[in-house]
N, C-alpha and C positions, 0 to 999 in steps of 0.2 A: 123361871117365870118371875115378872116384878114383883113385890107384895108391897105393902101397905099396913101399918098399924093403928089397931083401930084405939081409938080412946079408951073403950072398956077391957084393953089388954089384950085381945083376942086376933087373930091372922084374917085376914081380909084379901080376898084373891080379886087382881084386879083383874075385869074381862077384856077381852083379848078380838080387837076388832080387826077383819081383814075387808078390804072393799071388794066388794061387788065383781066379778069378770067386764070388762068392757067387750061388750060386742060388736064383730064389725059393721060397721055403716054398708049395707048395700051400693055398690057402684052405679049409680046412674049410666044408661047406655048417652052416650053422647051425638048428637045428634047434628052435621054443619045446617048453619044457620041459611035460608033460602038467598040472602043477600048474597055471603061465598058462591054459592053452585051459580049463582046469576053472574057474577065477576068472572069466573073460571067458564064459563061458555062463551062471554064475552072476548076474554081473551085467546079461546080457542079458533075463535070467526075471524079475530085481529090476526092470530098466527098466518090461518088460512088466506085472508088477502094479502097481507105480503108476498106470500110463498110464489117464485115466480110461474107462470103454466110449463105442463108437461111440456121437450120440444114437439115438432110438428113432425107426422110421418109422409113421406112424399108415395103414395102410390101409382100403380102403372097409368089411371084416370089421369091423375095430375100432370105425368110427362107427357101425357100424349098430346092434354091439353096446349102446350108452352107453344111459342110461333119458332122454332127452328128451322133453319132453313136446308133444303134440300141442295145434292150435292148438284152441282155443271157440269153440263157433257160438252170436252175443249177437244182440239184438233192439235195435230201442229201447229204454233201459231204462223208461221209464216206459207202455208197449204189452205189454211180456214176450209174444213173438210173436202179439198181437193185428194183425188186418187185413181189409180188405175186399175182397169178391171182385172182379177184375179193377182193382185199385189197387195198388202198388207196395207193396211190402212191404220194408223195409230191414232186410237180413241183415249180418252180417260179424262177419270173423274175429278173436280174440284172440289175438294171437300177437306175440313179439317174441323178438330174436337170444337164444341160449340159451350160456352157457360152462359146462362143465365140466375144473377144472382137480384136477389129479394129479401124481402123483410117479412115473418112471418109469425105472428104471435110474440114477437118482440127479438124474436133469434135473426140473425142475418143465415141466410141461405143460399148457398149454390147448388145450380143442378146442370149439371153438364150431360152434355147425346157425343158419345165415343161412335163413330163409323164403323164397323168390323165387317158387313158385306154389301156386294154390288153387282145387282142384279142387270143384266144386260138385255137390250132389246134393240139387233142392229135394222133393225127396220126391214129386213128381207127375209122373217121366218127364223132369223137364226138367233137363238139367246145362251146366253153365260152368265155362270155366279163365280164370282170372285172375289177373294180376300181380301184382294189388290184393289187401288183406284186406278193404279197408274202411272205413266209419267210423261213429260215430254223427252222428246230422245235427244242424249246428247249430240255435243258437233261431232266426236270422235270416239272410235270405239278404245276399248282394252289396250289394244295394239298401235292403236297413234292413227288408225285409216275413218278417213270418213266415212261417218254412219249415213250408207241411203235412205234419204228421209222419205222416199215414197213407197220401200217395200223391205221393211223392216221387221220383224214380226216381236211382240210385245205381249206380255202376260192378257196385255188387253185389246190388241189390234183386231183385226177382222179382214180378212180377202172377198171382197163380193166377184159372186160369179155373173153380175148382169150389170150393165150401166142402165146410169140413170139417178133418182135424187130421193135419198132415204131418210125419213126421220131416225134418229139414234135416241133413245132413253135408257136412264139408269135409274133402276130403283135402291136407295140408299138404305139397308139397318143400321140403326142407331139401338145402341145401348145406355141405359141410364144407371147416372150415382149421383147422388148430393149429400152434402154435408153441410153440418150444424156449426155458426160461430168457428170457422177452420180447422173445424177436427178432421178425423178420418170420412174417407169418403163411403160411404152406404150405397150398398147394389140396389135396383129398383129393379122391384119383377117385372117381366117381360123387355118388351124392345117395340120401337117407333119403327116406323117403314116409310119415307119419304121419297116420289114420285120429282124427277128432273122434269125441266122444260125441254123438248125435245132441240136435239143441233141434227143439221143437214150434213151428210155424206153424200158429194159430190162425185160418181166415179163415171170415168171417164175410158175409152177404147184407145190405146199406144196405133197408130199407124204408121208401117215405114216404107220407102222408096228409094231404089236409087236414083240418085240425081248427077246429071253431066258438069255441073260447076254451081258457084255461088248465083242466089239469087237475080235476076234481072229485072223484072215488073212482079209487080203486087199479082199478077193473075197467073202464074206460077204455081204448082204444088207446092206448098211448103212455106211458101213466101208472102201468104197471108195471113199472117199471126200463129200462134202455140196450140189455137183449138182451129179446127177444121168445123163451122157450126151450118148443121143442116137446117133449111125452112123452118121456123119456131120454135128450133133450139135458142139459148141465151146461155154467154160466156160463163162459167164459175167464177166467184166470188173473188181466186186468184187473179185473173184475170180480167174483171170486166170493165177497168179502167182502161184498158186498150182496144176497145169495140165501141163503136157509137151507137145507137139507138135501134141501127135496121142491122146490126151482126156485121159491121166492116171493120177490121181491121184499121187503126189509125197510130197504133205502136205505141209503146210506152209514153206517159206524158211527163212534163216536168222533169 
C-alpha cells in the first residue's frame, strides 16, 4: 500500500479510493416513428398497383356466351340432296375447330369450341350421334372403281324408306379450352350444343321400263327428262334448270 511521510516522523496511510459500480442505463424500448409506418403502407398500396391482376378464369357462362357458329348440313355437292328411295344418301357435317381470341384484364386470350359429336335429325323420325361429321365421298374407291355417288353407305349416310323432301339437322357438341398469353391450353367445364340450319333431302322413286329403241318424240316414256314429275310436283334442285315453269322438260341449257 502507498504511504506517505508525515513531517512529525510518523506513517501516514493514504486512503485508498475505488469509484462507485456504474450501473446500467435502462434500455428504452424503441418505438418507429408514425412518419415510417405511413411510408411503408405507402409503399405497400404502390407495390399493390403495379402488381399486374390475377389472369382471368373462362367458365362454362362465358363459352356459351361467345357467337360460334354452328356446324352445315352439305350434300354431295354435285346431288344438292338429290337421292333415291331406299339408297344411301350421303349427309355430313361442315364444321371445323373455331378460336376466338380477346383481350381480357390485360392478358390476350383464346378460347376455342373443338366439335367432338353430331347429333343427327334425318327428318323422317330417324336420328344418330356420331363422332364423325363426315365427308364427301371420293371419285374412286380403294380399288381404282368408281364410288356410286347415289347409294353409298357412309358412317353418316341415311337410306329413306318414302319419297318426298326432308328437312336434315345436325346438332353440333362443342368442347371448350383457352389459354392465357400462348400458354397451355385450359379445359372449360362442360360443352356448348349448337343447332344447324336445316338442308333438304330430296329423295326420289328409280322407275324402269323396257324400251324398243332410242328415243323419238318428247312424249315417249323416258324421253321427257330424268324426273318423271306428277301434277304439283317440282324438279330437285339437280335438275331444275331443265324444267320450265309448268314441269316440261326443255333439256339441258347452255
Amino acid at each position: 500500500m502507498p504511504t506517505s511521510e508525515d513531517p512529525s516522523g510518523g506513517l501516514n496511510f493514504a486512503p485508498t479510493f475505488c469509484p462507485p459500480e456504474e450501473e446500467d442505463e435502462p434500455e428504452e424500448e424503441s418505438e418507429e416513428p408514425e412518419e415510417l409506418e405511413e411510408q411503408a403502407a405507402e409503399s405497400d398500396e404502390a407495390e399493390a398497383e403495379d402488381a399486374p391482376p390475377p389472369p382471368p378464369t373462362i367458365t362454362t357462362s362465358d363459352f356459351l356466351d361467345l357467337p360460334f357458329e354452328p356446324a352445315g348440313v352439305s350434300f354431295e355437292p354435285d346431288l344438292v340432296g338429290f337421292g333415291y328411295l331406299n339408297r344411301h344418301v350421303n349427309i355430313f357435317a361442315e364444321v371445323e375447330t373455331q378460336v376466338i381470341s380477346q383481350e381480357m384484364l390485360g392478358y390476350d386470350v383464346d378460347i376455342r369450341a373443338l366439335p367432338s359429336q353430331f347429333h343427327w335429325d334425318y327428318g323422317d323420325g330417324t336420328t344418330r350421334t356420331t363422332s364423325e361429321p363426315g365427308a364427301p365421298l371420293p371419285e374412286f374407291d380403294s380399288a381404282g372403281f368408281e364410288v356410286n355417288r347415289t347409294d353409298t353407305e357412309t358412317v353418316t349416310s341415311h337410306a329413306y324408306s318414302e319419297t318426298g323432301r326432308f328437312p336434315v339437322t345436325v346438332d353440333t357438341v362443342f368442347l371448350g379450352e383457352y389459354r392465357i398469353d400462348g400458354g397451355p391450353w385450359i379445359a372449360i367445364p362442360g360443352s356448348a350444343t349448337l343447332t344447324s340450319e336445316p338442308g333438304e333431302a330430296d329423295i326420289w322413286r328409280i322407275s324402269s321400263r323396257n324400251v324398243s329403241g332410242p328415243c323419238e318424240d318428247l312424249g315417249s316414256w323416258g324421253c321427257n327428262g330424268p324426273i318423271e314429275l306428277d301434277e304439283g310436283d317440282s324438279p330437285p334442285k339437280i335438275f331444275e334448270d331443265q324444267y320450265d315453269d309448268h314441269g316440261n322438260w326443255i333439256g339441258q341449257q347452255g
